[in-house]
C-alpha positions in Angstrom: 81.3 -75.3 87.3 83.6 -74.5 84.0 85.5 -70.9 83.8 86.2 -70.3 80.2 88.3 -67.0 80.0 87.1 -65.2 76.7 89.6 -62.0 76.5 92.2 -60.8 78.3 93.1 -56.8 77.8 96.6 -56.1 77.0 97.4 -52.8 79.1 96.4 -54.8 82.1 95.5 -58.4 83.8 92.0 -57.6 83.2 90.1 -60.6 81.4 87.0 -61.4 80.6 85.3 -64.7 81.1 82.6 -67.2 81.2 81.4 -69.3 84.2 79.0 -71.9 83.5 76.9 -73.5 86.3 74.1 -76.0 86.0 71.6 -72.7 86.5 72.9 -70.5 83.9 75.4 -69.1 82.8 77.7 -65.9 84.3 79.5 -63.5 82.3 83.0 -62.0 84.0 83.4 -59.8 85.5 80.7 -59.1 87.8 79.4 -58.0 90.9 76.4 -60.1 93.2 73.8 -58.1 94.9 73.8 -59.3 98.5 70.6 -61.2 100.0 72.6 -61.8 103.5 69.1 -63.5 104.5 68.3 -64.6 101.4 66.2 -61.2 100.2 67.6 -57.7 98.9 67.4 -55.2 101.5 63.9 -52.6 100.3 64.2 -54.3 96.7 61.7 -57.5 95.2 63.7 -60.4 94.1 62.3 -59.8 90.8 64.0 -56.6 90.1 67.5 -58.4 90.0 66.4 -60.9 87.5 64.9 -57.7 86.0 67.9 -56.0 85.7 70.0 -58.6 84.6 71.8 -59.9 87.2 72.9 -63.3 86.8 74.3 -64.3 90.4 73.4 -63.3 93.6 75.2 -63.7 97.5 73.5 -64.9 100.5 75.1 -65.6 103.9 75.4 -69.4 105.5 75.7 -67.8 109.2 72.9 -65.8 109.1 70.6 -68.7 107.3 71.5 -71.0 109.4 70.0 -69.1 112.4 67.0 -67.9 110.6 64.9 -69.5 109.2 67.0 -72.4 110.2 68.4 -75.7 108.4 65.0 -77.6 108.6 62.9 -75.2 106.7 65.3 -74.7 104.0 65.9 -78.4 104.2 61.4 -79.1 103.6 61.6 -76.4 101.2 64.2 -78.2 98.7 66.9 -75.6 99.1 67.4 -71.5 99.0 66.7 -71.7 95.2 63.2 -72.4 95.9 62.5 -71.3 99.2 63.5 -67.8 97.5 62.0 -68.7 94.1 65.1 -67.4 92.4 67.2 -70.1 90.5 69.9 -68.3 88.9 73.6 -69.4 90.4 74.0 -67.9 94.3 77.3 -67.9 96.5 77.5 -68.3 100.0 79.4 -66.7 102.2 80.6 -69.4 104.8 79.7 -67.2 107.6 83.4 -67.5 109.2 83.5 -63.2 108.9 80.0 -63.2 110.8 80.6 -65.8 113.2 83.9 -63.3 114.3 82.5 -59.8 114.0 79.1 -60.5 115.5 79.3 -63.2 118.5 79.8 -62.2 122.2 81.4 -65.7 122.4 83.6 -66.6 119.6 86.0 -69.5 121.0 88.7 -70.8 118.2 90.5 -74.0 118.0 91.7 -76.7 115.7 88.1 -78.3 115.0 86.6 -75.1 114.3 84.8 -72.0 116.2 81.9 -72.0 119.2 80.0 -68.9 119.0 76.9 -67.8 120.3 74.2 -66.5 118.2 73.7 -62.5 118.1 69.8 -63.1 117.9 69.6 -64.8 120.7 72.7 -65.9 122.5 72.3 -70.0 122.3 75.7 -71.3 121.6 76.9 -72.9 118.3 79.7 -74.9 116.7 81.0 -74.6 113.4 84.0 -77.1 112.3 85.3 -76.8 108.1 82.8 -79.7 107.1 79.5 -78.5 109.0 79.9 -74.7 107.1 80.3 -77.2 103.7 77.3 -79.8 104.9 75.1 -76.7 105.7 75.5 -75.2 102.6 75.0 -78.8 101.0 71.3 -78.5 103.0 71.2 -74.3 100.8 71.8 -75.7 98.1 74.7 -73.2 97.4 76.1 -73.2 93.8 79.3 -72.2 95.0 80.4 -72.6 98.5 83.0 -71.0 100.6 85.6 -72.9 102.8 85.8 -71.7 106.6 87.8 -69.4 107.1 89.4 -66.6 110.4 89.4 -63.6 109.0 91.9 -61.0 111.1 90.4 -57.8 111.8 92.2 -54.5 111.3 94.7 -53.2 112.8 95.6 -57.0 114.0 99.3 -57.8 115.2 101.6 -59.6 113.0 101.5 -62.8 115.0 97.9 -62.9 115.2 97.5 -62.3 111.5 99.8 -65.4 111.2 98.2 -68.0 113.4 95.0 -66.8 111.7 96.3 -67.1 108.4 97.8 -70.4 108.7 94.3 -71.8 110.4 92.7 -70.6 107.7 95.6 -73.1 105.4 94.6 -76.0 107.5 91.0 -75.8 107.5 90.6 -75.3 104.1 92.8 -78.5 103.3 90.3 -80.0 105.6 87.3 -78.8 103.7 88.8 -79.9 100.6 89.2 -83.1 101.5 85.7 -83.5 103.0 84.3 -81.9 99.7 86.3 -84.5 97.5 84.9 -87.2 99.3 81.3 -86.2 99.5 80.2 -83.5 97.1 79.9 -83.7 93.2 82.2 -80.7 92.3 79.8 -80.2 88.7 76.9 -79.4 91.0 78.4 -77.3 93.8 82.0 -75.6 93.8 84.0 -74.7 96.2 86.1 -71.6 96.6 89.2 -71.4 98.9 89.8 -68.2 100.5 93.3 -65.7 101.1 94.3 -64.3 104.3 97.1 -62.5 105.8 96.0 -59.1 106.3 98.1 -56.4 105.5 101.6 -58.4 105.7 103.1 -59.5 102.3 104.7 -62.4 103.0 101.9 -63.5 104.6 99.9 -62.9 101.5 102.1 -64.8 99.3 102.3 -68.0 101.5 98.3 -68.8 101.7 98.0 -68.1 98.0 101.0 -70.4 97.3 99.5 -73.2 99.6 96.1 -72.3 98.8 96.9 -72.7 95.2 98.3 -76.3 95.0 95.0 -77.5 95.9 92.4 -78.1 93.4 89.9 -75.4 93.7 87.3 -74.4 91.8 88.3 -71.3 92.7 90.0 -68.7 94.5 88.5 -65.4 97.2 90.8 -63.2 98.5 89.4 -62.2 101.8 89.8 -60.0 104.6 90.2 -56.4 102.8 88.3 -53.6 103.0 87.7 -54.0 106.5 88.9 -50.9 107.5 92.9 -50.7 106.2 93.8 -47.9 104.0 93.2 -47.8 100.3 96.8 -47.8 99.5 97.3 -50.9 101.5 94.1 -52.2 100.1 95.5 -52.0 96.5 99.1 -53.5 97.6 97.8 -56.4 98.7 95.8 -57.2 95.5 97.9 -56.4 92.9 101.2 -58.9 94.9 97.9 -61.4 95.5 95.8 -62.1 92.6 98.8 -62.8 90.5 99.8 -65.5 92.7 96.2 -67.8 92.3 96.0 -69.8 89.6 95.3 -67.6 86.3 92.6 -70.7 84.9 90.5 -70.2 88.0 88.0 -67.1 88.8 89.1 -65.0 91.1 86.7 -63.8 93.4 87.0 -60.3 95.9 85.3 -60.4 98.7 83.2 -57.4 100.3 84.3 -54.6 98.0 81.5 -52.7 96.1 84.0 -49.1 95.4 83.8 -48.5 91.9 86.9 -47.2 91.9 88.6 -50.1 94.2 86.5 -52.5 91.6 87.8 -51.2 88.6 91.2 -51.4 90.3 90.8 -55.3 91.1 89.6 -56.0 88.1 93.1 -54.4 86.3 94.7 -57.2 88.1 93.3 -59.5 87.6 89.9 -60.2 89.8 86.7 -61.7 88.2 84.1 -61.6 91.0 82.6 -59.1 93.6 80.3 -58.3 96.2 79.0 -55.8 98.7 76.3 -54.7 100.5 77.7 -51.0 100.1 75.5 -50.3 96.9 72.2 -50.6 98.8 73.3 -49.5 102.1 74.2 -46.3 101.0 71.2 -45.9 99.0 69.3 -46.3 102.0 71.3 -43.3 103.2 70.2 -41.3 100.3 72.9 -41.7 98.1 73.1 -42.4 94.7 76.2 -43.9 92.3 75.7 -42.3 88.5 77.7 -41.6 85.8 78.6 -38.5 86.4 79.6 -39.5 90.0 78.2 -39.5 93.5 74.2 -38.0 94.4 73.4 -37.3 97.6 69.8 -36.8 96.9 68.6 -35.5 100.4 70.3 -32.6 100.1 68.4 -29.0 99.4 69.9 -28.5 96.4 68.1 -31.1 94.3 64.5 -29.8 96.0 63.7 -28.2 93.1 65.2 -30.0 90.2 63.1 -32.0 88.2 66.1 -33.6 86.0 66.5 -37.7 86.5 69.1 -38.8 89.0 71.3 -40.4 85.8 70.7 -39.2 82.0 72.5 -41.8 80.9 70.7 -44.2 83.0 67.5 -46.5 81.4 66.4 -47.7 84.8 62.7 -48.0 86.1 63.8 -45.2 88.2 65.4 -42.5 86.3 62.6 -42.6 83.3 60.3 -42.2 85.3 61.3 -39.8 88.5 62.9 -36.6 89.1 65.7 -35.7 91.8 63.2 -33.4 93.7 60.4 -36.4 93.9 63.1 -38.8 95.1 64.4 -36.2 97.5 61.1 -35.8 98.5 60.5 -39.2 99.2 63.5 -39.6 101.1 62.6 -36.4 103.5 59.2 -37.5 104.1 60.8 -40.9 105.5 58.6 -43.0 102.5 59.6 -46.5 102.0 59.5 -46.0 98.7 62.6 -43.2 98.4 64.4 -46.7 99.9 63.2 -49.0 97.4 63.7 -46.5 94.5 67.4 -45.7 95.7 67.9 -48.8 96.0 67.1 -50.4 92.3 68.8 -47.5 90.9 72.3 -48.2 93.0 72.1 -51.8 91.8 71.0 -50.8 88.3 74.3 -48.1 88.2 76.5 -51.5 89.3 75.3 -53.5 86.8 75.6 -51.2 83.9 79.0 -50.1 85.9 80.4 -53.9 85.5 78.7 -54.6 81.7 80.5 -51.1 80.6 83.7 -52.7 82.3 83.4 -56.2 80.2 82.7 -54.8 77.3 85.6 -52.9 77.6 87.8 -55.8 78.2 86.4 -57.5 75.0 86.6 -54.4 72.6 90.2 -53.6 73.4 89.7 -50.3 75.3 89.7 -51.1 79.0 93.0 -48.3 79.6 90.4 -45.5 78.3 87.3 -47.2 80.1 89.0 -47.4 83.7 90.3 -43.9 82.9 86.7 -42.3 82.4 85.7 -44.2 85.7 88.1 -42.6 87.8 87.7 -39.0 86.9 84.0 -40.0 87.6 84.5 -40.8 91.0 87.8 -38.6 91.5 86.1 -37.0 94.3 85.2 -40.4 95.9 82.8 -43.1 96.1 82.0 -44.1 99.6 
């Protein structure tokens, strides 16, 4: 993997970049739909290569329960088991193994947890997360990690944040020693919740290692958006400015545009699609709750300024109508418009960055969504 940073906007830290992979190429910044279990939620595979996006997110925990290590072992890899082979991240599952298991014991070697599926118990140490993402195929993969939840105490949020040092100098070392780092990168991740200090001291010992690049993790799970924005503006600053830098689990415009001001190259989240399974709807003239009565009897597309399957071709009374007569189409259409709107959302942003007018871009986005976006 090479990052290549093209442009860098001079309001801001907001830069534009190139990350090249053996698969294709990636153009920064951008946000990855999520296949958790290797498919979109109510949305083909095809309709991301469709609409453009170059890099997807799937989930090690949750593949390595279902369907398992030996069928994607038989079937060459998640590239081809999902017959998509455009560059994918995965998760290492260290966020999963703590927010979903009954049983989550933690010690120096790694977590036992057992499975939410079906309660059997498991082991994950730093190398098996890197080995079982070896077996994916993953084209970048992510160092295990304990993420704190929130509100977590001080102390806790240390211990977990200097675990999270030490295992990722242990997955570094295992990955120097048996992975080709041109065919699969590996990203360290940032703890420390909402405490500064703690903050600056994983980047700083994060960032002496050699990296292909850099998450920051464990926001946006549940702290308040001021505290949210805190801690990435004193973070992202500190990783090294040569390597992407990659925002887990935030899919806000407005927290995404924010990230991306200081500095942040890559996102994620499942929040796009969720929500337009809930019947709402990102445009760009701000938030469309299209199950509500108001829109029975308007026959005007969701987004005018929107090209997407969807919006040439249905009105907000049909989808509302969809959506009220429980069809599992209203979820499917929802949800290739929401990931249509991101992808425009994020190509408006880079081009931005490029053409010199990210200030006036970031400024348009935010009376979009002044009301919100969540």
């Amino acid at each position: 993997m090479y990052f290549t940073i093209e442009k860098k906007d001079t309001s801001s830290n907001a830069r534009a970049g190139i990350l090249e992979f053996p698969r294709g190429i990636v153009h920064t910044p951008f946000f990855m739909p999520v296949a958790t279990r290797g498919a979109i939620r109510a949305l083909p595979l095809g309709d991301i290569e469709k609409l453009g996006f170059e890099m997807m997110l799937s989930n090690t925990y949750h593949l390595y329960l279902k369907p398992g290590l030996a069928v994607l072992k038989e079937a060459g890899g998640l590239h081809r088991f999902m017959n998509f082979h455009k560059p994918i991240l995965t998760d290492s599952g260290g966020f999963q193994v703590f927010s979903l298991s009954d049983l989550c014991n933690i010690s120096e070697r790694g977590v036992e947890f057992r499975s939410h599926l079906d309660g059997s118990k498991h082991f994950f140490s730093p190398e098996d997360v890197l080995d079982i993402q070896r077996i994916i195929g993953s084209d970048v993969m992510m160092v295990l990690d304990e993420c704190s939840a929130y509100p977590v105490s001080e102390d806790d949020s240390r211990a977990a944040m200097q675990r999270t040092i030490r295992w990722a100098e242990k997955s570094f070392q295992y990955y120097s020693d048996n992975f080709d780092r041109n065919i699969q990168a590996l990203f360290a991740i940032v703890q420390g919740s909402v405490f500064p200090e703690q903050r600056r001291e994983c980047a700083e010992s994060l960032s002496a290692i050699d990296f292909s690049g850099f998450a920051i993790g464990g926001l946006s799970v549940g702290e308040p958006k001021e505290l949210y924005r805190d801690i990435t503006s004193l973070t992202a600053p500190l990783l090294p400015e040569h390597k992407p830098r990659y925002m887990m689990g935030v899919g806000s415009p407005l927290e995404i545009v924010y990230a991306i001001s200081e500095g942040v190259d890559m996102f994620d989240c499942v929040m796009p699609t969720r929500i337009a399974r809930n019947g709402t709807l990102y445009t760009s003239q701000g938030r469309v709750t299209i199950k509500a009565a108001y829109y029975e009897k308007d026959f005007s597309p969701v987004d005018p300024e929107c090209d997407c399957y969807v919006c040439t071709t249905y009105t907000k009374a049909y989808l509302r109508h969809l959506f009220k007569v429980g069809e599992i189409a209203a979820l499917i259409y929802n949800t290739h418009h929401n990931l249509a709107f991101m992808k425009r959302f994020m190509d408006d942003i880079r081009a931005s960055i490029c053409e010199g007018t990210f200030r006036e871009t970031r400024t348009k986005w935010e009376r979009v969504f002044a009301g919100g976006d969540e």
